[in-house]
LOFI-290344 format. One record per residue (C-alpha): residue in one letter; residue number from 0; x, y, z. Coordinates in Angstrom, 2 decimals. Layout:
% LOFI-290344
{a, NUM, {X, Y, Z}}
...
% end
This chain:
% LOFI-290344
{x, 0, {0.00, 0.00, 0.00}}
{x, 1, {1.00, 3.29, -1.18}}
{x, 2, {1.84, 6.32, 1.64}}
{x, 3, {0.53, 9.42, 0.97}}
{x, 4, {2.80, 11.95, 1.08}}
{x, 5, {1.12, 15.34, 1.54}}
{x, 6, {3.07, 18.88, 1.94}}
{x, 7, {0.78, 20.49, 4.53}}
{x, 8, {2.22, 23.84, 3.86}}
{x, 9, {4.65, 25.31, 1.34}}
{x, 10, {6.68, 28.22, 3.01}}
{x, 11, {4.34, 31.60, 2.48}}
{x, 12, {0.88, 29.83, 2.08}}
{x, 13, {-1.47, 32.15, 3.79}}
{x, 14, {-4.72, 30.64, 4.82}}
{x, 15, {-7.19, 32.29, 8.06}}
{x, 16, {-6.76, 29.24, 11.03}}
{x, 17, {-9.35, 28.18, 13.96}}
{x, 18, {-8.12, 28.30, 16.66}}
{x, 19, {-9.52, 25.65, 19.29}}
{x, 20, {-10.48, 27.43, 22.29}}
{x, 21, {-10.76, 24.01, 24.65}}
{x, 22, {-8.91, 24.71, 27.52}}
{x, 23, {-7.38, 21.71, 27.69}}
{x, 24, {-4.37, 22.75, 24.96}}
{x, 25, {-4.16, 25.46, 27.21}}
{x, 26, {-0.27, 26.87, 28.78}}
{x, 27, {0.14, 28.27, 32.42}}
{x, 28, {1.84, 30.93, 30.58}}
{x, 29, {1.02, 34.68, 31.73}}
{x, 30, {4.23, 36.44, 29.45}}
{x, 31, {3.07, 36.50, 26.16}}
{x, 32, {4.37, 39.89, 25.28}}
{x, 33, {7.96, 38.82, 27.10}}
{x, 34, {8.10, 36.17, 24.70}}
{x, 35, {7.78, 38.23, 21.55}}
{x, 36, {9.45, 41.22, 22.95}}
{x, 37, {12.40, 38.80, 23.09}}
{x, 38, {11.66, 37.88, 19.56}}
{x, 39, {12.11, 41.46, 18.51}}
{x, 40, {14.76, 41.88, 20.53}}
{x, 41, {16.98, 39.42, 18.79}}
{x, 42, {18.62, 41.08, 16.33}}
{x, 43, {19.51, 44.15, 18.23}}
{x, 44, {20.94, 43.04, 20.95}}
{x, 45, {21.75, 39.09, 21.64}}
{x, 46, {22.92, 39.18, 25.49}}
{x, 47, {20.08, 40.53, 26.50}}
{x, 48, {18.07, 38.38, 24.66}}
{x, 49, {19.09, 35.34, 26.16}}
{x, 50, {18.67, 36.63, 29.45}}
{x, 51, {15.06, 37.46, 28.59}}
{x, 52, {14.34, 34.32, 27.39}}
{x, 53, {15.66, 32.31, 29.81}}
{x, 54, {13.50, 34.07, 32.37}}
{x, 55, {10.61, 33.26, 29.83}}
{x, 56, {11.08, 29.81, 29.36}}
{x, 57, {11.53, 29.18, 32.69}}
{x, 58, {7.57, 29.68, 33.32}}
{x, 59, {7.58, 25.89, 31.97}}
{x, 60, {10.11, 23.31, 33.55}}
{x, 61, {8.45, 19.83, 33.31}}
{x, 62, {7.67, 19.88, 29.48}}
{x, 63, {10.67, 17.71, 28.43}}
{x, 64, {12.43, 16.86, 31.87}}
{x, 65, {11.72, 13.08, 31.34}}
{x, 66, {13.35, 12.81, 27.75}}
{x, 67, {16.19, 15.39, 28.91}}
{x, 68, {16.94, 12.59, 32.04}}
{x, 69, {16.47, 9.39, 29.21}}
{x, 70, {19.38, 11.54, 26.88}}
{x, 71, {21.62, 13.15, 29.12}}
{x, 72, {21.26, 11.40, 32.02}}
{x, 73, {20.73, 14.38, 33.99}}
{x, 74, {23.85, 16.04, 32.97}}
{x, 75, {24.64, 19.08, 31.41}}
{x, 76, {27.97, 18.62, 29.11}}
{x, 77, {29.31, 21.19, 28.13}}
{x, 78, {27.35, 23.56, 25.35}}
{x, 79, {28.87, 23.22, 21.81}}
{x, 80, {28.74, 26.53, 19.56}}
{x, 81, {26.09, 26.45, 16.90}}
{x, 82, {28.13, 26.90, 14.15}}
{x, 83, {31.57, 25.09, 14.13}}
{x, 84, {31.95, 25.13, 10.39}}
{x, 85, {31.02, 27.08, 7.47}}
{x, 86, {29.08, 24.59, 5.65}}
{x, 87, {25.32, 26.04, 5.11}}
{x, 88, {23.00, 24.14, 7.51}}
{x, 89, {19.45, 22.75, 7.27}}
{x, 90, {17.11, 22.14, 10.52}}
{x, 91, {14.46, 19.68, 10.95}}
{x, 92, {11.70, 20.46, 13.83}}
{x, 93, {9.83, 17.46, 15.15}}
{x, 94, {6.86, 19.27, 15.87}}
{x, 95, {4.90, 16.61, 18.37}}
{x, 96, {6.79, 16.27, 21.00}}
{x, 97, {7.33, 20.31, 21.21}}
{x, 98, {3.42, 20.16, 21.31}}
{x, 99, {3.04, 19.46, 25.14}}
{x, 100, {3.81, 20.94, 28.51}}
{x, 101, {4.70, 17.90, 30.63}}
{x, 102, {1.93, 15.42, 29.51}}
{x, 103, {-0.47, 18.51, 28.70}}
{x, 104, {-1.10, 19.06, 25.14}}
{x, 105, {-0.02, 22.47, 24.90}}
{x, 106, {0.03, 24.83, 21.52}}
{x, 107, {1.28, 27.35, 23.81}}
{x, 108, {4.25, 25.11, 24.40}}
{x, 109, {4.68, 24.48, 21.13}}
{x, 110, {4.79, 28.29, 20.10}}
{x, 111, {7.25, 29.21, 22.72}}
{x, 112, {9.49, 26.74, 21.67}}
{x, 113, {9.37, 27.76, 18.01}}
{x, 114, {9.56, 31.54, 18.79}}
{x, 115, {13.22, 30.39, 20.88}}
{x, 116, {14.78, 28.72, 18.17}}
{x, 117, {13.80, 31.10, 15.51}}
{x, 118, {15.19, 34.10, 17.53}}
{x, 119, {18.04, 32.33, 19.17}}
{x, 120, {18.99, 29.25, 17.49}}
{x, 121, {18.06, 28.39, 13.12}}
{x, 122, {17.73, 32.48, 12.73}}
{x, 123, {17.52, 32.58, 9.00}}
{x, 124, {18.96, 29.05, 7.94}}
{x, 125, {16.72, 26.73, 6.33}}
{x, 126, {13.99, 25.26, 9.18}}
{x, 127, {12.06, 21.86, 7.16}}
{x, 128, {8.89, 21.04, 10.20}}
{x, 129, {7.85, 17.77, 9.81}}
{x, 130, {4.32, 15.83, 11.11}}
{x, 131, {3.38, 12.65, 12.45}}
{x, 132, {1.18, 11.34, 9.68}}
{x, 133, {-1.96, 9.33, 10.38}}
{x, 134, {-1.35, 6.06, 11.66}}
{x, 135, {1.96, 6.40, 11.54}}
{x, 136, {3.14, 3.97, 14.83}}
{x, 137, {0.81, 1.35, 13.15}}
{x, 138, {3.64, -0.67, 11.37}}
{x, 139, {5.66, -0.93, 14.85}}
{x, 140, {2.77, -1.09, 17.14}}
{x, 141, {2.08, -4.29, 15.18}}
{x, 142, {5.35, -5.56, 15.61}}
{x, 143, {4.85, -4.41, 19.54}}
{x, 144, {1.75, -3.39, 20.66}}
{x, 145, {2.56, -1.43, 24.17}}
{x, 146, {5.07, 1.10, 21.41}}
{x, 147, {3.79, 4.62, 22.32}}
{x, 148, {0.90, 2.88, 24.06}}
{x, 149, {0.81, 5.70, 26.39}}
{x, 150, {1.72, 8.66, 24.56}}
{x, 151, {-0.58, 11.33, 23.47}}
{x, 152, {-0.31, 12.56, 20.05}}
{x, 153, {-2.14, 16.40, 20.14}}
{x, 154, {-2.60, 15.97, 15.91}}
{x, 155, {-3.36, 12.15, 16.37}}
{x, 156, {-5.95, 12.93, 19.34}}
{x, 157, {-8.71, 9.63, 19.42}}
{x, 158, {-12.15, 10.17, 20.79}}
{x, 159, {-11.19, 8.43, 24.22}}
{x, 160, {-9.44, 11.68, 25.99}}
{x, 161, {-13.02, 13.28, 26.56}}
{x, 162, {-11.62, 16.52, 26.56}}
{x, 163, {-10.37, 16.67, 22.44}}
{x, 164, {-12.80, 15.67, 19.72}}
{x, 165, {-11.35, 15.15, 16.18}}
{x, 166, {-12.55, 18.88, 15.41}}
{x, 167, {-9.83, 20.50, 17.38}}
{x, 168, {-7.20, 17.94, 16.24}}
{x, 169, {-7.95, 19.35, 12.87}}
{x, 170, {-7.27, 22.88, 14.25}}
{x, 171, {-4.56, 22.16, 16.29}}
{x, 172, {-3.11, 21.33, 13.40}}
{x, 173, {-4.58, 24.25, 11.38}}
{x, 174, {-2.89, 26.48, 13.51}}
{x, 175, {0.61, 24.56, 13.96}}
{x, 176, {0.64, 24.75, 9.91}}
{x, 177, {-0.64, 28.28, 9.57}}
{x, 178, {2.11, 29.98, 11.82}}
{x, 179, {5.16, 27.71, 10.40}}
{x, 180, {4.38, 28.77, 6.59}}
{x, 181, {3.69, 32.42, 8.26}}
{x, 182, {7.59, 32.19, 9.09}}
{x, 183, {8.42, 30.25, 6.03}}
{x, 184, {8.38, 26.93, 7.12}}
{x, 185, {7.59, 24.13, 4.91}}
{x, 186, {5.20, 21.65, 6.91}}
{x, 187, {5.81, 17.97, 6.14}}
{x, 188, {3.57, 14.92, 6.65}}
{x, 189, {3.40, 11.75, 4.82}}
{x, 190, {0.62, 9.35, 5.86}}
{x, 191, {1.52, 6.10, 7.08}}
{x, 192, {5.10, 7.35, 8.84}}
{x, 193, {6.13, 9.41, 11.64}}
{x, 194, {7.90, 12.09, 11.26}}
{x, 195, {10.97, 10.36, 13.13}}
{x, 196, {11.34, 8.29, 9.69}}
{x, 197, {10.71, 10.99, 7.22}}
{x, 198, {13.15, 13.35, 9.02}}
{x, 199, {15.76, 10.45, 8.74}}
{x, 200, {14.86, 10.14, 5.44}}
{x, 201, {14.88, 13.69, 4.03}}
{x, 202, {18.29, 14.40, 6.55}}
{x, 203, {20.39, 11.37, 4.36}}
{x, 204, {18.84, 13.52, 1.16}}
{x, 205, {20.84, 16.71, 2.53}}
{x, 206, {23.87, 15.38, 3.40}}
{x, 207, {24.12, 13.83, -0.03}}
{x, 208, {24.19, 17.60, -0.98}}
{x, 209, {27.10, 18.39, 1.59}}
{x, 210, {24.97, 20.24, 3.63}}
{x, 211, {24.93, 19.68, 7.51}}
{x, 212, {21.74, 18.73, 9.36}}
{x, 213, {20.07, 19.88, 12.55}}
{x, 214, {17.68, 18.23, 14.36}}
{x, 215, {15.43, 20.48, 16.76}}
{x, 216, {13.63, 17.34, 18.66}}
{x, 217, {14.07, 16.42, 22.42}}
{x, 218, {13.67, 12.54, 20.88}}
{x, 219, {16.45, 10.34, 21.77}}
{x, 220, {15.59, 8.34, 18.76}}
{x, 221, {18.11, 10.60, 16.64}}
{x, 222, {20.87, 10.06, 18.40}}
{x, 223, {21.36, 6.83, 16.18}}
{x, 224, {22.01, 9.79, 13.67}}
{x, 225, {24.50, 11.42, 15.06}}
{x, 226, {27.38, 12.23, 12.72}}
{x, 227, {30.01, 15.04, 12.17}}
{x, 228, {27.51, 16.70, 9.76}}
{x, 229, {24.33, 15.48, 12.39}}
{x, 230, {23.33, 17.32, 15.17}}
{x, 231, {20.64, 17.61, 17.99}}
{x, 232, {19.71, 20.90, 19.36}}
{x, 233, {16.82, 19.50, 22.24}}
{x, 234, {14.65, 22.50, 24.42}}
{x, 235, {15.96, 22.40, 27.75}}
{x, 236, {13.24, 23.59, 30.18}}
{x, 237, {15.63, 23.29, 33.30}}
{x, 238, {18.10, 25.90, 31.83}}
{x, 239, {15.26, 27.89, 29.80}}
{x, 240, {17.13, 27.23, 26.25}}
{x, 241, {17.65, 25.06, 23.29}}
{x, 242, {21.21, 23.51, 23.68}}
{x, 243, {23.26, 20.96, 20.84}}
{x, 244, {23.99, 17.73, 21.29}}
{x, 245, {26.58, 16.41, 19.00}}
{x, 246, {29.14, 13.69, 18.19}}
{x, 247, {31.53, 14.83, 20.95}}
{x, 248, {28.57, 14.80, 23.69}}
{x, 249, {27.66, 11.60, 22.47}}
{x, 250, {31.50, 9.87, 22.74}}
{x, 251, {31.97, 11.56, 26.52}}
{x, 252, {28.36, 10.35, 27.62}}
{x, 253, {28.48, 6.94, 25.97}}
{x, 254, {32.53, 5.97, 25.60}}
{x, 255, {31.69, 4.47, 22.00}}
{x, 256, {30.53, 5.85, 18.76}}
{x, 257, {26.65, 6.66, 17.65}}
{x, 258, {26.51, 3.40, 15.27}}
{x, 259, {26.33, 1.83, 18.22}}
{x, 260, {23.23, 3.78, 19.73}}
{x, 261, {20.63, 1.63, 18.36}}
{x, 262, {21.87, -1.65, 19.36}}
{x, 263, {22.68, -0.58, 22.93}}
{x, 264, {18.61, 0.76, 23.49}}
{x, 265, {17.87, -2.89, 21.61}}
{x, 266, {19.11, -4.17, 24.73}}
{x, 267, {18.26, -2.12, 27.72}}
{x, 268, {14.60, -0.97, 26.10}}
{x, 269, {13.15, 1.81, 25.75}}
{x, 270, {10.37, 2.58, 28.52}}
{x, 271, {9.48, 6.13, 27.16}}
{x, 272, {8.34, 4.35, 24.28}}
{x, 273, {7.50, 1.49, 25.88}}
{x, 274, {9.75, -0.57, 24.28}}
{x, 275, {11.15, -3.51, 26.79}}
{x, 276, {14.98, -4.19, 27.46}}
{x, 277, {16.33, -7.58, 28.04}}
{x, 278, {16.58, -6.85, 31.86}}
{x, 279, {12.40, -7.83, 31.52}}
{x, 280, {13.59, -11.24, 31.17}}
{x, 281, {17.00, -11.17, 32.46}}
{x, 282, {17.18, -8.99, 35.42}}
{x, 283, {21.19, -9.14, 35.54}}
{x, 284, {21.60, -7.87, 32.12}}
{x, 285, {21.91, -4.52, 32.78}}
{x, 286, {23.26, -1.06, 31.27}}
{x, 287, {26.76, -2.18, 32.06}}
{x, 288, {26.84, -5.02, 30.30}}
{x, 289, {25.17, -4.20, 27.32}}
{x, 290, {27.77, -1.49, 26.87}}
{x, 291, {30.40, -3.64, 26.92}}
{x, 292, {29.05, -6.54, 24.96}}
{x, 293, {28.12, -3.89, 22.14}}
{x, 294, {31.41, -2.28, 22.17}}
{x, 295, {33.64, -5.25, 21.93}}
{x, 296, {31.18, -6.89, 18.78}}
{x, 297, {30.08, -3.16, 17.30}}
{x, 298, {26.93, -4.18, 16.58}}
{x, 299, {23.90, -6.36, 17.95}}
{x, 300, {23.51, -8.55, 14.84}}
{x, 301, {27.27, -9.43, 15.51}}
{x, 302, {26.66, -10.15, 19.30}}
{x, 303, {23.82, -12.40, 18.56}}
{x, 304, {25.57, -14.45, 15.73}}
{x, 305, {28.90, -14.85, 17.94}}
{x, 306, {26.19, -15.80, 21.13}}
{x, 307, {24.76, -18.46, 18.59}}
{x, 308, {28.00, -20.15, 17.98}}
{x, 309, {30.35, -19.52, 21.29}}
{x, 310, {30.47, -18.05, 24.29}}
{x, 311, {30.61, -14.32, 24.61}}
{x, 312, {30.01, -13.35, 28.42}}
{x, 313, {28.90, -14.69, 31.40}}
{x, 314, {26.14, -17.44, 32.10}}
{x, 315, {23.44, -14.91, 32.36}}
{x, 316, {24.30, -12.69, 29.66}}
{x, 317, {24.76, -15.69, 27.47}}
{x, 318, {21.52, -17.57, 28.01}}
{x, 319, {20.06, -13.87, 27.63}}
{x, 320, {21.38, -13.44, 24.13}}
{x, 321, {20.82, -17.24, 22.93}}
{x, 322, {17.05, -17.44, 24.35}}
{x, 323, {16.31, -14.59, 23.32}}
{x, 324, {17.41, -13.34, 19.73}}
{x, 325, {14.15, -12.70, 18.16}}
{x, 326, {13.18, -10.82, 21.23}}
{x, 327, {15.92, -8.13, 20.58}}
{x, 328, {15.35, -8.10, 16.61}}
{x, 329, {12.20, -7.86, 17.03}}
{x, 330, {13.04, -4.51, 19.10}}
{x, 331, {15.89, -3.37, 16.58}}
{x, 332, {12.88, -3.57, 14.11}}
{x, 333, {10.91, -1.00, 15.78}}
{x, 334, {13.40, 1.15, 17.06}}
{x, 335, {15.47, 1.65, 14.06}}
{x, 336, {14.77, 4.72, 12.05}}
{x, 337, {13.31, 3.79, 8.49}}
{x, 338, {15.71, 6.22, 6.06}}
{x, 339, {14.26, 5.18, 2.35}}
{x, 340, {10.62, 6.12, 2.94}}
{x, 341, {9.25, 8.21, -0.30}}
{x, 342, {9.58, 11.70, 0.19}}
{x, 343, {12.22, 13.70, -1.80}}
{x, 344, {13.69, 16.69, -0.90}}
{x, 345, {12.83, 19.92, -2.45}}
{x, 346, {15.14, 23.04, -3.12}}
{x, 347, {12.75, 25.72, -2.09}}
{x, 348, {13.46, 23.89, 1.28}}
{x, 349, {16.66, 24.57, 1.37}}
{x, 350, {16.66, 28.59, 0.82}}
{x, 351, {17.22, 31.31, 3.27}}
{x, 352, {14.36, 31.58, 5.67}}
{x, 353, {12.94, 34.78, 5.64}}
{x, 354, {12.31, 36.18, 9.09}}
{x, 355, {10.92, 39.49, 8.70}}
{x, 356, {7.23, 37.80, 9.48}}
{x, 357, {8.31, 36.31, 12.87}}
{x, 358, {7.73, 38.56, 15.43}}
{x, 359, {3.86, 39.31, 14.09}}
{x, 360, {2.85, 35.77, 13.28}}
{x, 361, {3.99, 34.59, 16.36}}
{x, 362, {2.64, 37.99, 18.36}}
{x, 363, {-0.81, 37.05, 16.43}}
{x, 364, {-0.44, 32.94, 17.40}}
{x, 365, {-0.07, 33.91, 21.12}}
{x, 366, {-2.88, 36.38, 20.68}}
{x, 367, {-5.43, 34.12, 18.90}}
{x, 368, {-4.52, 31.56, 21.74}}
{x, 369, {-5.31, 33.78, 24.95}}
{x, 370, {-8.74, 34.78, 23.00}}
{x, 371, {-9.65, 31.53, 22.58}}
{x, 372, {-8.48, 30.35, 26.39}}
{x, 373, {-10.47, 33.70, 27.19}}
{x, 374, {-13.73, 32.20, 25.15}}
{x, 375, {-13.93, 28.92, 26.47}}
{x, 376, {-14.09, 30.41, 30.00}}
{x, 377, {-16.94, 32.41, 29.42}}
{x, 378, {-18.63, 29.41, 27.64}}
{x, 379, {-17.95, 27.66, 30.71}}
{x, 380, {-19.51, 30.21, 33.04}}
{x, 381, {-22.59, 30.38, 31.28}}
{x, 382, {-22.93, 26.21, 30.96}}
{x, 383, {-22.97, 26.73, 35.06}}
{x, 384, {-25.13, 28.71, 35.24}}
% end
């Protein structure tokens, strides 16, 4: 069956959204004009911006403390400088998981973590946002059905949260699209996919140009990406900024190379997307071992064929890795980012952003929001009374 591959928005489509006024999508945000006085501020005078903006962002420190802890472990390494060559770059935003403020479906959340990277981070390179598409986790949650069991997908919303109906995940999305082609940001979705495989996908396209990528995602998934020319720059509630992750963070947290990334979370799981380790069956097999076992055979297709044929650890790990083979293909299946999906890059993608429309589309998206917040209320009062 064929995926449909549908560009939501070409940079500088102009279409009037809806804005959903449920209160649930809601932010406990009270600085809107903070956060676009920062925007304006950017250009004139960048130390004070950041010191506005970190005292902005800090109004929200839960929205991605849980995949922060998963990737970094809790640590801060030390910040790399955005750019450390002069090869052009192009970044990628993985707009769901910037949609939500802790487990709250946010738009607010999402805005103020577009208006920081515009005004602070991609300024006028390239920005590509892609889109879960519909039914996108169906391939792997057949494969594994507890895969994103739990999450909450604010543009893949089902009628059993009571408080979204499938008429504001249509405007949710409406409104995501309408202020990313107001900046001049193509919006990406192909049906079928997430985004997680399309940005994979579209990324091995622009490197084949010699251009470098940037991921904007707090998803640990990329770091099987990771490359010289591959970064992640993840939205750090805790220190109220977007900050890199790149091949050098990756060597001092980890002690081996990225290639190895996907093998290693084969083995220990991944619970944030409820994908099981070995330790589920083997409670010995931990972290530690993994590590080791991955670094000495590079990969976990290796491990497993030298497990089938001799001894490569001890008792437990072995009988683990013998027992148990399919179990960990069947996870290096799901986790591993599909890269040959069909989408092909486009060069009006890859032109200078034009950011003289920031500051009032996002001014307007924060405004439309608070009316809408402001219009549910007093629809609420007058259903009590």
């Amino acid at each position: 069956m064929l995926n449909t591959v549908e560009i939501v928005s070409s940079a500088g489509a102009s279409f009037r959204p809806f804005f959903p006024s449920n209160p649930s999508i809601s932010f406990p945000f009270n600085n809107k004009k903070a956060i676009i006085t920062t925007i304006a501020k950017a250009k004139i005078d960048k130390a004070k911006t950041r010191k506005l903006n970190s005292v902005v962002v800090a109004a929200d420190t839960t929205s991605f403390s849980g995949s922060f802890n998963q990737t970094l472990g809790g640590q801060l390494l030390p910040e790399s400088h955005e750019k450390t060559s002069s090869k052009k770059r192009v970044f990628f935003l993985d707009v769901n998981p910037l949609c939500y403020a802790g487990n709250t479906p946010s738009l607010h959340s999402f805005g103020q973590w577009v208006s920081l990277l515009f005004s602070q981070v991609s300024r006028s390179d390239p920005v590509i946002a892609v889109i879960d598409g519909e039914k996108g986790s169906e391939i792997r949650r057949q494969l594994l059905p507890s895969y994103k069991a739990h999450r909450w997908k604010i543009l893949n919303q089902s009628s059993h949260t009571q408080r979204f109906s499938r008429g504001h995940v249509g405007r949710s999305q409406q409104a995501i699209t309408h202020i990313l082609s107001k900046c001049n940001v193509p919006v990406i979705k192909v049906d079928g996919l997430e985004a997680d495989d399309v940005i994979a996908t579209l990324a091995g396209q622009v490197l084949q140009r010699g251009i470098r990528v940037v991921i904007a995602s707090p998803d640990k998934d990329f770091k099987q990406l990771i490359s010289e020319d591959v970064q992640i720059v993840m939205p750090l509630p805790e220190l109220g900024r977007w900050s890199f992750y790149t091949l050098k963070h990756y060597k001092a947290q980890y002690d081996c190379n990225p290639q190895s990334d996907l093998s290693l979370r084969c083995i220990i799981g991944d619970e944030v997307d409820g994908v099981p380790g070995i330790q589920h069956v083997a409670p010995e097999f931990g972290r530690k071992t993994a590590l080791k076992l991955i670094k000495k055979h590079g990969s976990l297709e290796n491990l497993l064929n030298a497990a089938a044929v001799r001894t490569v650890g001890r008792p437990y790990a072995q009988d683990a890795l013998t027992k148990h083979a399919d179990y960990l293909r069947r996870n290096y299946k799901v986790l591993a980012l599909k890269s040959d999906v069909s989408i092909q890059l486009q060069d009006e993608w890859l032109v200078e952003r034009d950011t003289c429309n920031d500051t009032t589309a996002l001014s307007n998206f924060f405004k439309l929001l608070e009316e809408g917040k402001e219009l549910s209320h007093r629809r609420s009062n007058l259903s009590s009374c």
